[in-house]
C-alpha angles and dihedrals in degrees: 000000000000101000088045090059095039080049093054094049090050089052094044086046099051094040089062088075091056093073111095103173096058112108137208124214123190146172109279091215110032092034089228124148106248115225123215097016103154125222110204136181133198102198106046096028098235141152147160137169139225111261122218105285089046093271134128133164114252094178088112093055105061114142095008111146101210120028113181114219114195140155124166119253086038138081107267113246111208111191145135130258099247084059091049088052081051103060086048092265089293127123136181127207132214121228120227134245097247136036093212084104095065126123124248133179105187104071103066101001083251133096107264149148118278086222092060090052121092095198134085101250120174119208134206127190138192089264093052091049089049094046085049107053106199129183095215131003084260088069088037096062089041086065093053080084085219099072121061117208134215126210125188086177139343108279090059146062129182112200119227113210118180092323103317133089145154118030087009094062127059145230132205125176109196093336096312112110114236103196104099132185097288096047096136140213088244126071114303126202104201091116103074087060093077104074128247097210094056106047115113096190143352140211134178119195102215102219139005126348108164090126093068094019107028137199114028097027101105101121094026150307117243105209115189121179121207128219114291132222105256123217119212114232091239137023103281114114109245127203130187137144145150138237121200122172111186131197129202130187100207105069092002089255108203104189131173128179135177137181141173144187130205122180150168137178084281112018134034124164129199122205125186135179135183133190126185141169132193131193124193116306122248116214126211130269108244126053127074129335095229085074097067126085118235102184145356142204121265131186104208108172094353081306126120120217136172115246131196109225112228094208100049087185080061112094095195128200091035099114130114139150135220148202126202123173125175125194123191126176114185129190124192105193086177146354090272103051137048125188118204120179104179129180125202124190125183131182143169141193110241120294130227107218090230097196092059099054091069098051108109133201126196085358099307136091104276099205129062091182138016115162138154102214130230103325109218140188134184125175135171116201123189105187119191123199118194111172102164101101140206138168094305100052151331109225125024124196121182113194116183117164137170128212140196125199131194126180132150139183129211133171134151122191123246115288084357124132100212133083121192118214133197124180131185142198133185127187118208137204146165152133129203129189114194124179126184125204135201117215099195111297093317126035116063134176131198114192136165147154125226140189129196130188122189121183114180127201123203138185133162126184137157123230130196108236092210097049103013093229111164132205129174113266127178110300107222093245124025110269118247092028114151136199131198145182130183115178146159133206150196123192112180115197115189116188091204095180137352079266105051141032133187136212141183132149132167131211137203124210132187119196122206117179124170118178123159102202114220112241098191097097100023130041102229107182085220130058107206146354131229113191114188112164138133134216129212113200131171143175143202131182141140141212117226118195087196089176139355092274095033132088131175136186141178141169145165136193151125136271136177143191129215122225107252134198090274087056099046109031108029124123127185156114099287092166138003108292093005128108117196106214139193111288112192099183115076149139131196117266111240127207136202113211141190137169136172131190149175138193123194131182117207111204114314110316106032125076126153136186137206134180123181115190138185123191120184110196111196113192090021115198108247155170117245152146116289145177129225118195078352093304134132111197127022142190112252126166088349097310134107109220131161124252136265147158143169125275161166099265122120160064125221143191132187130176140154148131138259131200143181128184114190115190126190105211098181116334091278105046123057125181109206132177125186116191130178130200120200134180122161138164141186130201125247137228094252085054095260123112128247127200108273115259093216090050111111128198127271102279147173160111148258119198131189109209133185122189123187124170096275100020133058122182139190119201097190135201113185113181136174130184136245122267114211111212093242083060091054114104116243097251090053093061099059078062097069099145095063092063142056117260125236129228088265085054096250125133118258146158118251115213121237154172144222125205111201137175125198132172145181125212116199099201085172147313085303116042134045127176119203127190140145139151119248121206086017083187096047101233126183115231152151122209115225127288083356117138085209138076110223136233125309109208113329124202108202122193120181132171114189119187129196134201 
């Protein structure tokens, strides 16, 4: 069995060779194979697209006189296919001056121009992941130079969008929308569960989009989009794929990935897999002395005891290690519909919450243990694509997806018997439909209806660690809560010349909630909430091509965000000494937004961009003091702790200003810098303001590439500025042994720097070798509002094969 299969893949490599009407198109100044360029033919009416790996089947072409080559974002060949035999059946395409051609999906769910789109999206292809690098999608976002990310430990990062983050950004994977029910107001983790190593292409809306995405997107909606099944152009089978394994000397990384594509004229399927494991981080050697860890807890013979550790850069019990696998199966009956079921499964070891190991009472470390257990995802996407249009509509796309959520939370105080558990479960679904119709060239609507059901299980117990006895203790949420949303959109889009182009669109949601609080551990003076509300939001903006070389956008608009089960039943420890408790009484938070850009190109190698955005949030969603039975501390799991909740309670604004200079040095060598200015602040309860816990520092990053037709390297500053204690929220604060401490003995934020170098080397078709060393100066850092120091040097090795 197994040498007839080994058989089988020899033959279907080697026949890959025999076609000799298969051409690769590539980049002419990077050398890179170009994925999705379309070859089209007017007589005969023929066409037919790159695949993954630069490749697409000419065999249909033979003899066709003008064969036009384009992809956006590149000068357009036109040449027949005699010429094409003649260069070998390989092209190279041009790139062109400016990037305003590119295609984008988030803005509108539909494939259009960045020029016609009045928003700040970021975008991250294949050859940028590769370049990067990353470990998890955390650390690839962090690489985009415009999101700042959070860690708490290592198997975790929170992304920081214009001053929101969390539960007020949001996250789709293909289409399906990933924030669930329990999504909190503290740092979430749910984004290391898409995998790095399978993402085909990113892009991050900068700023709100409730009026596509709905409730949560406030600060921005992170869309990535995972590989796709691929269909040959005839009815030949077609198999490619690709394996990378990746070392890393930080944490001793061990990663391998696989794909694979199979395809035919009607079906094609994709399979990845990824497999990492990380041992405990290492952080860097110079940087302050706060950062290190003295000392852990250790259990020897059911005993805990302090140890010293005897490498203080060594943080130790940070390791973890994590699976992720996709299957898609796509079928094409005919040329108008396409059929995609996809499934996506995610899991982790446990995780040390690293932060809260290093908490202390009375002098020693106050937890043993403190440990999410294994994070899993699981989620089941049927995608249906109708492009034959009518009167209603153009194009159709039906998107329905379930999802399945575990998390869980242990911790048990030092030289206590007792551990305390919490697990969760979330069950996700929706369906979106989502049309788009053409009114002659220059008037477009996108419309579509969608419906979310949310259904949260909670438990919580406490087990004795000695005889292992168990008894029922408070779950986190109340369990059998439920969440929906049912809403419906329209987005207009009016191209009122070949220099501006207008937009507006408008969106109604409608909120249920149901939770029935458990009475039995803590005595609530209500029994249940009921939240029934609706949200109107809207948007305008237009695009302006004032010259040739100058762009300009801008757009308002609203957005909102729902309270969820997370805001309104909750109950633990947020702080030290305080207990964050069930609030029933709550109303979504609504923001004001308003952004304007523009992006200029001087001669032929200098462009620049720069964005400047205000957002104004009314009935802001807070933490803050609280009374139960009019009371305003209470005892829970043997500690006294003062009361909060959730509430209504706040104003916030948040502004800044982003910016990007790209300069070409010679056509082969670009200097780029990204920087990102943040200020945000949110109203107390006294009336005065206080710094805004989601604003990040000002932050970015300058690069110095070279790209030749087999390397492409990457020369990388990362900075980030200095936070005073008087600029520190409040919450973050009470946090004091995360951060450094200044001469007057206050916690603070030092600022710092990385300097990184990364590299790919293209031996052939086949083979690429990737390295680089991260933090070349071995600073020692922690990013802000992060429980967890980062990475000393880092030596990174990669080896990726085709075939």
């Amino acid at each position: 069995m197994h040498k007839n299969l080994l058989g089988f893949i020899v033959i279907q490599l080697f026949s890959f060779g025999l076609f000799a009407q298969e051409v690769t198109v590539k980049d002419e100044v990077s050398g890179e194979t170009l994925e999705a360029v379309t070859f089209n033919s007017n007589q005969p009416k023929l066409s037919a697209v790159t695949n993954q790996m630069g490749i697409a089947n000419l065999s249909d072409f033979k003899d066709v006189k003008k064969i036009y080559i384009r992809m956006l974002g590149y000068e357009t060949l036109t040449l027949s296919y005699s010429q094409i035999e003649r260069q070998g059946f390989k092209l190279f395409l041009t790139p062109e001056s400016t990037s305003l051609n590119e295609v984008v999906l988030s803005a509108s769910k539909w494939e259009e121009s960045k020029k016609s789109v009045p928003n700040s999206i970021v975008t991250f292809k294949p050859k940028d992941i590769i370049l990067a690098n990353p470990q998890t999608t955390a650390d690839l976002l962090t690489n985009t130079g415009k999101v700042f990310v959070q860690k708490s430990q290592l198997g975790g990062g929170s992304p920081m969008i214009r001053g929101f983050a969390t539960n007020r950004v949001l996250i789709n994977v293909d289409g399906i929308r990933m924030n669930n029910a329990i999504f909190r107001s503290g740092n979430v983790q749910n984004i290391i569960s898409i995998d790095a190593n399978s993402i085909q292409n990113t892009e991050v809306i900068l700023g709100p989009g409730t009026v596509i995405y709905g409730s949560d997107a406030i600060g921005g909606v992170m869309n990535f989009y995972t590989l796709e099944p691929e269909f040959t152009t005839d009815r030949s089978q077609y198999y490619f794929g690709n394996v990378m394994s990746r070392w890393s000397s930080a944490n001793n990384e061990k990663t391998l990935h696989f794909d694979l594509n199979v395809s035919s004229k009607k079906w094609a399927f994709v399979t990845s897999a990824s497999f990492s494991d990380f041992e405990d981080l290492r952080m860097g050697n110079h940087g302050p002395d706060a950062y290190t860890r003295p000392d852990y807890v250790q259990t020897i013979d059911g005993v805990d005891e302090i140890v010293t550790n005897d490498n203080r850069e060594m943080q130790v019990a940070t390791g973890y290690n994590q699976i992720n696998f996709i299957q898609k199966i796509a079928y094409k009956p005919t040329e108008f519909l396409n059929l995609t079921y996809a499934y996506h499964y995610s899991t982790t070891s446990d995780i040390n919450r690293y932060d809260q190991l290093l908490r202390r009472r009375d002098g020693n470390l106050r937890f043993a243990e403190w440990y999410y257990g294994p994070q899993e995802w699981t989620m089941h996407h049927l995608k249906i694509n109708y492009t034959k249009g009518n009167k209603w509509f153009d194009k159709a796309q039906f998107n329905a997806g379930f999802q399945q959520f575990e998390e869980s939370r242990h911790n048990r105080n030092f030289n206590s018997l007792t551990r305390n558990s919490n697990i969760e479960n979330v069950d996700a679904y929706s369906a979106n439909f989502d049309f788009i119709k053409k009114f002659g060239s220059k008037n477009r609507i996108s419309y579509g209806l969608e419906y979310i059901l949310n259904n949260v299980n909670s438990i919580g117990f406490q087990r004795n660690s000695e005889t292992l006895e168990q008894q029922n203790a408070p779950s986190r949420y109340p369990d059998g809560s439920k969440w929906q949303s049912l809403a419906a959109y329209l987005q207009y889009e009016n191209k009122l010349s070949d220099k501006f182009t207008f937009q507006s669109g408008i969106r109604f949601n409608q909120i249920w909630l149901d939770a029935t609080f458990d009475k039995t551990f803590v005595d609530y003076p209500f029994d249940k909430t009921k939240i029934n509300t609706s949200a109107f939001t809207g948007s305008v903006g237009f695009t302006y091509l004032a010259a040739k070389n100058t762009a300009l956008f801008f757009n308002a608009g609203t957005a909102f965000r729902s309270p969820n089960v997370d805001d309104v039943g909750k109950i633990y420890e947020s702080t030290p000494g305080n207990l964050v408790v069930p609030n029933p009484n709550l109303e979504y938070e609504y923001a004001y937004n308003a952004e304007i850009g523009i992006q200029q190109k001087i001669g032929k190698s200098i462009s620049f961009d720069v964005t400047g955005f205000y957002t104004h949030v009314i009935d802001a969603l807070v933490r803050r003091n609280f009374t139960l039975n009019g009371e305003s501390t209470i005892e829970f799991q043997g500690e006294v702790s003062n009361i909060q909740a959730i509430q209504n309670a706040a104003k916030a604004n948040v502004y800044g200003i982003q910016a990007g200079l790209n300069v070409e040095l010679l056509p082969y060598l670009h200097w780029r810098t990204n920087a990102n200015w943040t200020k945000g602040e949110e109203e107390l309860d006294n009336g005065d303001t206080a710094p805004l816990r989601h604003a990040a520092p000002f932050f970015g990053d300058t690069r110095l590439s070279l790209k030749t037709n087999k390397w492409t390297t990457d020369l990388l500053l990362v900075y980030n500025s200095k936070i005073n204690a008087e600029d520190l929220a409040p919450s973050e604060i009470e946090k004091d042994y995360l951060y450094a401490t200044d001469a007057n003995g206050n916690p603070y934020v030092p600022s710092w720097y990385t300097l990184n170098l990364k590299s790919v080397y293209k031996l052939n078709e086949t083979w690429s070798f990737s390295g680089g060393i991260e933090n070349i100066t071995d600073q020692r850092y922690r990013p802000y509002s992060s429980g967890i120091t980062a990475a000393g040097r880092n030596f990174i090795l990669s080896v990726r094969t085709a075939f």
